[in-house]
C-alpha positions in Angstrom: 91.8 82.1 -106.8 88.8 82.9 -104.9 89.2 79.3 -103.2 92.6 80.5 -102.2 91.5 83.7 -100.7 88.9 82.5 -98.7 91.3 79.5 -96.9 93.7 82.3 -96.5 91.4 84.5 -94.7 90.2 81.2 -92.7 93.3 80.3 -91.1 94.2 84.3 -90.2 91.1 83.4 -88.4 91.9 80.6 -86.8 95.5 81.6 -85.7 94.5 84.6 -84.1 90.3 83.4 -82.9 91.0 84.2 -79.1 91.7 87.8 -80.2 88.9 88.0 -82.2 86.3 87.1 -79.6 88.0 89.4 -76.9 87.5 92.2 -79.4 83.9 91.4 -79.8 83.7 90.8 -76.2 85.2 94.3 -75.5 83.1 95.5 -78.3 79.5 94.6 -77.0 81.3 95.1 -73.4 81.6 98.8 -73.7 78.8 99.5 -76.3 75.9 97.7 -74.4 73.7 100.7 -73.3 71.9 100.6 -69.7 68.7 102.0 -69.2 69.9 105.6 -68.0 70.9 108.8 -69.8 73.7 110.7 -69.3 73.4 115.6 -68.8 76.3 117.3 -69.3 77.1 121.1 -70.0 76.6 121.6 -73.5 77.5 124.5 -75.8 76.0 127.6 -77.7 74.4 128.0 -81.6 74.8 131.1 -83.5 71.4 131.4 -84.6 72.4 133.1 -88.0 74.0 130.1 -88.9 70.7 128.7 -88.7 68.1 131.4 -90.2 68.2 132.9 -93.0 65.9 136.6 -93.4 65.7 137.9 -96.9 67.8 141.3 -97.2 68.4 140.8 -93.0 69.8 143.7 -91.2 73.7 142.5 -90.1 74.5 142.9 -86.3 77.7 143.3 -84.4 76.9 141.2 -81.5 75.6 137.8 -81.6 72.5 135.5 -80.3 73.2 131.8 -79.6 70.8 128.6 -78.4 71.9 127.4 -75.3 72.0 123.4 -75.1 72.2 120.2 -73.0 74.1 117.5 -73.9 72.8 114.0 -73.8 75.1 110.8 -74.1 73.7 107.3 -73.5 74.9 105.1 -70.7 77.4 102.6 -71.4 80.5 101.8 -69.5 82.6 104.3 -70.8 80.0 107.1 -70.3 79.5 105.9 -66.8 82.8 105.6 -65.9 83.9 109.4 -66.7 80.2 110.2 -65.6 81.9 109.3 -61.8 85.0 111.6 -62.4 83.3 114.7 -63.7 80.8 116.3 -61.1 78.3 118.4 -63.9 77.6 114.6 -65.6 74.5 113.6 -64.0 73.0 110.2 -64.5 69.1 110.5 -65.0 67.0 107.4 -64.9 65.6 106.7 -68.9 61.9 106.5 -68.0 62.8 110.9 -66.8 63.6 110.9 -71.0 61.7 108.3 -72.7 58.2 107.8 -70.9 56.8 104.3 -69.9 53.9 104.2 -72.4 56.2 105.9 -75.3 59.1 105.0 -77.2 62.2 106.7 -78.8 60.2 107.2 -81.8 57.6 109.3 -80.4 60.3 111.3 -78.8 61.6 112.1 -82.1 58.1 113.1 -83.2 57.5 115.4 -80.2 60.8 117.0 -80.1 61.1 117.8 -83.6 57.7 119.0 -83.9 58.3 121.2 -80.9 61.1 122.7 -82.3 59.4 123.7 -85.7 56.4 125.3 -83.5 58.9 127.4 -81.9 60.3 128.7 -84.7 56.9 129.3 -86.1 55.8 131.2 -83.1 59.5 133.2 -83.2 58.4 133.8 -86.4 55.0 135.2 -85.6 56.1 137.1 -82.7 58.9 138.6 -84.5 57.2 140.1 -87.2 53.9 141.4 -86.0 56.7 143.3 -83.1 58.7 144.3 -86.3 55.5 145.7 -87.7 56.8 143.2 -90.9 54.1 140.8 -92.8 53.1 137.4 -91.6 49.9 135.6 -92.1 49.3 131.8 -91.1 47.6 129.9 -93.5 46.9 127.3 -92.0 47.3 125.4 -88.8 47.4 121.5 -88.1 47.6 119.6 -84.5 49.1 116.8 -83.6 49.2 114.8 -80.7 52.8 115.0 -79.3 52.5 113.3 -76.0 49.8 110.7 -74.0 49.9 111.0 -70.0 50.4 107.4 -68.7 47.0 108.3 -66.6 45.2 108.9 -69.8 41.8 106.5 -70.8 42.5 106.6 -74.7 43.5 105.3 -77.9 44.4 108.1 -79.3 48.6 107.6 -80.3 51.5 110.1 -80.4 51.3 112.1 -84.0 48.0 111.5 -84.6 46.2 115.0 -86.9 43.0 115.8 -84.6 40.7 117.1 -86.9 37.7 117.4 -85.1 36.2 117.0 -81.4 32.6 115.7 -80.6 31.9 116.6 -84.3 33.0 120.2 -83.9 36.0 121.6 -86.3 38.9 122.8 -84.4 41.7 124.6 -85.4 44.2 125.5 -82.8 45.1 123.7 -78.7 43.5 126.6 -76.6 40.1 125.0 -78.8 40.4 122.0 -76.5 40.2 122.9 -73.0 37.2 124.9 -72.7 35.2 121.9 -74.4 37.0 119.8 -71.5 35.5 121.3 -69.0 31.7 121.0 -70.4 32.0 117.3 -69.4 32.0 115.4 -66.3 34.9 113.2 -65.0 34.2 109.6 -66.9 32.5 111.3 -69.9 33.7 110.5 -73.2 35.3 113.2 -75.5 34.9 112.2 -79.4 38.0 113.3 -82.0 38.4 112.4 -85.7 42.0 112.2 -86.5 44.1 111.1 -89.2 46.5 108.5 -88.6 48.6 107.0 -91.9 46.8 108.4 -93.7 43.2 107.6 -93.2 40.7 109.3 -91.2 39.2 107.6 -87.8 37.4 107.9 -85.2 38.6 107.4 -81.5 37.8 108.8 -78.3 39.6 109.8 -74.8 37.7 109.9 -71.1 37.6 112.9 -69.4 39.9 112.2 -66.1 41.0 114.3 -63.0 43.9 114.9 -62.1 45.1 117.7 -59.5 41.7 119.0 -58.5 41.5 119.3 -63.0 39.3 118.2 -65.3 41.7 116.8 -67.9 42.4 114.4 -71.3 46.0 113.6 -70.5 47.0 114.8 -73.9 49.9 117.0 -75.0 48.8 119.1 -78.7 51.2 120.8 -80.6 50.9 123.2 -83.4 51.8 123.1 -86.8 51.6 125.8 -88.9 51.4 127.2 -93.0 53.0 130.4 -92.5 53.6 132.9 -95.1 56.2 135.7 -94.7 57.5 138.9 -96.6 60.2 139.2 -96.1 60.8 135.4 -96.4 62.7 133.7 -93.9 64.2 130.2 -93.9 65.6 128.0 -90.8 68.4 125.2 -91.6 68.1 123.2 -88.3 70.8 119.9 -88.2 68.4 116.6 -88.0 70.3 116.5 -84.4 68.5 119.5 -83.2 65.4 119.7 -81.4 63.0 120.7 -78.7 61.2 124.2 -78.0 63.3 125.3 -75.6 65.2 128.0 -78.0 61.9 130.0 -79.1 62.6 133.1 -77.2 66.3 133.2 -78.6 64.6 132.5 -82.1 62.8 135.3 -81.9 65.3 137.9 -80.6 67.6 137.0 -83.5 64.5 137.3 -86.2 63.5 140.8 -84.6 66.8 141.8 -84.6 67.6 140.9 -88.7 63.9 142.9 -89.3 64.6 145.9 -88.0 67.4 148.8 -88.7 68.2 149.5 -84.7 71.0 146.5 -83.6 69.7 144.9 -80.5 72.8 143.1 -79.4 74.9 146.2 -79.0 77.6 144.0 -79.9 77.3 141.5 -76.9 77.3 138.0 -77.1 73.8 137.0 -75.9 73.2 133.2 -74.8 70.0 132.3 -73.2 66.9 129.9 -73.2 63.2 129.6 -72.9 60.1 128.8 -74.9 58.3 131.4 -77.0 54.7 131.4 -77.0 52.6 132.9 -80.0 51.3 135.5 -78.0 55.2 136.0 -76.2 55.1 134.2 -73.4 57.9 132.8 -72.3 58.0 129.7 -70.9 60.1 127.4 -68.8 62.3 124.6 -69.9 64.5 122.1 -68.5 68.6 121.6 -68.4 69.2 125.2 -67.0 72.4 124.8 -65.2 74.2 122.6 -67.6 72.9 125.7 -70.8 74.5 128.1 -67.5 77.8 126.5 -67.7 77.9 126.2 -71.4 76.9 129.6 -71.6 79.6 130.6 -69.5 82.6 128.7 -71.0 81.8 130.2 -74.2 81.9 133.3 -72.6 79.0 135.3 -73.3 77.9 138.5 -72.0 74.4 138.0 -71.1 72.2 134.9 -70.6 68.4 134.7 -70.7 66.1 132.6 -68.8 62.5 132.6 -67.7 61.6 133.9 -64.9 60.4 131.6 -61.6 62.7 128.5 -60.9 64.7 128.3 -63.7 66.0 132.3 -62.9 66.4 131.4 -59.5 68.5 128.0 -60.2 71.0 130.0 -62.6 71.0 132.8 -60.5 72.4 130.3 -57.3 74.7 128.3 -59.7 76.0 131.6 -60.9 76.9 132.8 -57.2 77.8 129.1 -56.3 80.8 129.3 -58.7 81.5 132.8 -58.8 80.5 133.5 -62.5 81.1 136.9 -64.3 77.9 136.1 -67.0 74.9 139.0 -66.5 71.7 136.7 -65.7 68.6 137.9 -67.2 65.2 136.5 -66.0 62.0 137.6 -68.1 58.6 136.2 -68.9 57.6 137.7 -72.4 59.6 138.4 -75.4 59.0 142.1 -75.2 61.0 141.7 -71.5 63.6 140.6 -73.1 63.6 143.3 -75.9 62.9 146.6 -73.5 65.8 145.2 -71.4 68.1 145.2 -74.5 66.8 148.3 -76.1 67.8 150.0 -72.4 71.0 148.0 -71.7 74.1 149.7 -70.6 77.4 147.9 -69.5 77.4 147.4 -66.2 80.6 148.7 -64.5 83.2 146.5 -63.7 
C-alpha cells in the first residue's frame, strides 16, 4: 500500500515537474529579502489594552502608542514601496548596525521597552503621590558604537567598574571623565552566566571623552497599587514612555485627564520625566491622523517641528502638542479646552 502511494505521488511529480520548479522559483523569487527595510505609516495602541492598574480609575477618552511600521525588502515590498509615496526605503545598516546583528536588536529593543514602562511607572506614581519603591536595578549593555576599543558584547550585566559597585547609567560618565583618551576602563560583567572581567578604552569622539557604550536599565519594582503590562512579543522600543505614563497617571488618580479625547502621541520617558526624542515621527503623524485622534504628543525640538510642517503640508485637522517633560504634557491636559472650530 505504502509502495503504491509513494509511486503515485512520484509520477504527479513527474507529470507536472516544470510547474513545480516555477513555483519554487517564484517562491524564493519574491521571498528573497535585500538588504533594506521598508517605513510606512503605522497605527495607534490603546494602552488599556495593554496595562492593567489594580482597582484603576475608568476614563472616557482614550491614550494610544503611536507606531512605525517595518516590512522587509523583497520584491513585492519594493514594488508597492514605488507606488505609495509614505513607503520609504531605508538602507539595513540605518536598522541593524555593522558590528551587531538582528539578535542584539531584539535584546536592545525589548529591553528598552520594559525600561520605559518601568520609568512610566516610576513617574506616574511618585506624580500620583501612589507607592512605588525600586528594589533593585540591573544594567545591561544594549548597544556597542562601531568606534568603540572593547570586548565588552551587547547584553552583557555590568556589575562593577575599575573595582567600584555601580548601580545605575548616570554612575558611568562621571568615572569617564577621570581618565585620559587611551586609558583603560575595567568592568566585571556577567555574561551566560559566569562572571568576567573585560575592559573598554576611553575614546573621543565630538570634542567627548567617551566608552562607545549604550546602558540600559533594568529594574525590581514594587508597586501598591499593582500594575501589570501585557506587551505582544511584536512590540518594542522606548519610544511610547511618555504615553505610558499619561495612561498610568490617569488610572491612579480620580480627576480624568483625557476629557474624553482621543490622545495619540510619542516620546521617551525618562525617570526623572524627561522626555526625549525618538525616531519615525511623520509616519506615527499619519497614523495618528487616520485614526483620527484629537491630540498628538511629541517632544519638543525636531521632531515638534517635523510634525508641525507635515501637518501644514497636508492640511491636517489633528491638535500637535510639543513638550519636554511629563508634567508638560499633564498641565497642558489638566488646562485643555476645545479649540474652536
Amino acid at each position: 500500500m505504502i509502495k503504491q502511494v509513494f509511486q503515485k505521488a512520484k509520477q504527479i511529480v513527474k507529470e507536472n515537474s516544470k510547474g513545480f520548479i516555477l513555483f519554487f522559483v517564484l517562491l524564493i523569487v519574491l521571498t528573497f529579502e535585500f538588504p533594506y527595510y521598508i517605513e510606512t505609516p503605522g497605527g495607534t495602541i490603546d494602552i488599556s489594552s495593554r496595562i492593567e492598574v489594580e482597582n484603576g480609575y475608568n476614563a472616557k477618552g482614550s491614550f494610544h502608542l503611536a507606531y512605525v511600521s517595518e516590512l522587509k525588502a523583497t520584491i513585492p515590498t519594493l514594488l508597492i514601496s514605488k507606488l505609495k509615496k509614505d513607503w520609504d526605503i531605508i538602507k539595513k545598516e540605518e536598522v541593524v548596525m555593522e558590528n551587531e546583528n538582528t539578535k542584539d536588536v531584539y535584546f536592545r529593543d525589548h529591553l528598552q521597552l520594559e525600561e520605559a514602562n518601568q520609568n512610566a511607572i516610576i513617574v506616574s506614581f511618585g506624580k500620583a503621590g501612589k507607592q512605588v519603591q525600586i528594589k533593585s536595578t540591573q544594567l545591561y549593555i544594549t548597544y556597542i558604537d562601531p568606534l568603540a576599543d572593547t570586548n565588552l558584547k551587547v547584553g552583557d550585566e555590568i556589575i562593577k567598574v575599575n573595582g567600584i559597585s555601580i548601580s545605575s547609567k548616570s554612575e558611568l560618565n562621571p568615572i569617564i571623565q577621570t581618565h585620559e583618551i587611551g586609558d583603560t576602563i575595567f568592568f566585571t560583567v556577567i555574561r551566560n552566566q559566569h562572571e568576567i572581567e573585560v575592559s573598554a578604552k576611553v575614546i573621543a569622539y565630538e570634542d567627548k571623552k567617551m566608552v562607545g557604550l549604550m546602558i540600559t536599565e533594568k529594574h525590581e519594582i514594587e508597586t501598591e497599587p499593582q500594575i501589570k503590562f501585557h506587551f505582544k512579543s511584536s512590540e518594542s522600543g522606548p519610544s511610547g514612555g511618555l504615553m505610558m505614563t499619561l495612561a498610568i497617571y490617569n488610572q491612579l488618580v480620580k480627576e480624568d485627564i483625557t476629557k474624553g479625547k482621543k490622545i495619540v502621541g510619542t516620546g521617551t520617558i525618562d525617570v526623572d520625566g524627561t522626555v526625549g526624542e525618538i525616531a519615525g515621527v511623520k509616519y506615527k503623524l499619519k497614523g495618528a491622523e487616520k485614526a483620527k485622534a484629537d491630540l498628538f504628543f511629541v517632544p519638543n525640538g525636531k521632531n515638534y517641528e517635523e510634525a508641525v510642517q507635515l501637518k501644514n503640508d497636508l492640511d491636517y485637522e489633528i491638535e500637535i502638542v510639543g513638550v519636554s517633560t511629563f508634567d508638560e504634557a499633564l498641565e497642558y491636559l489638566n488646562n485643555y479646552i476645545e479649540p474652536q472650530k
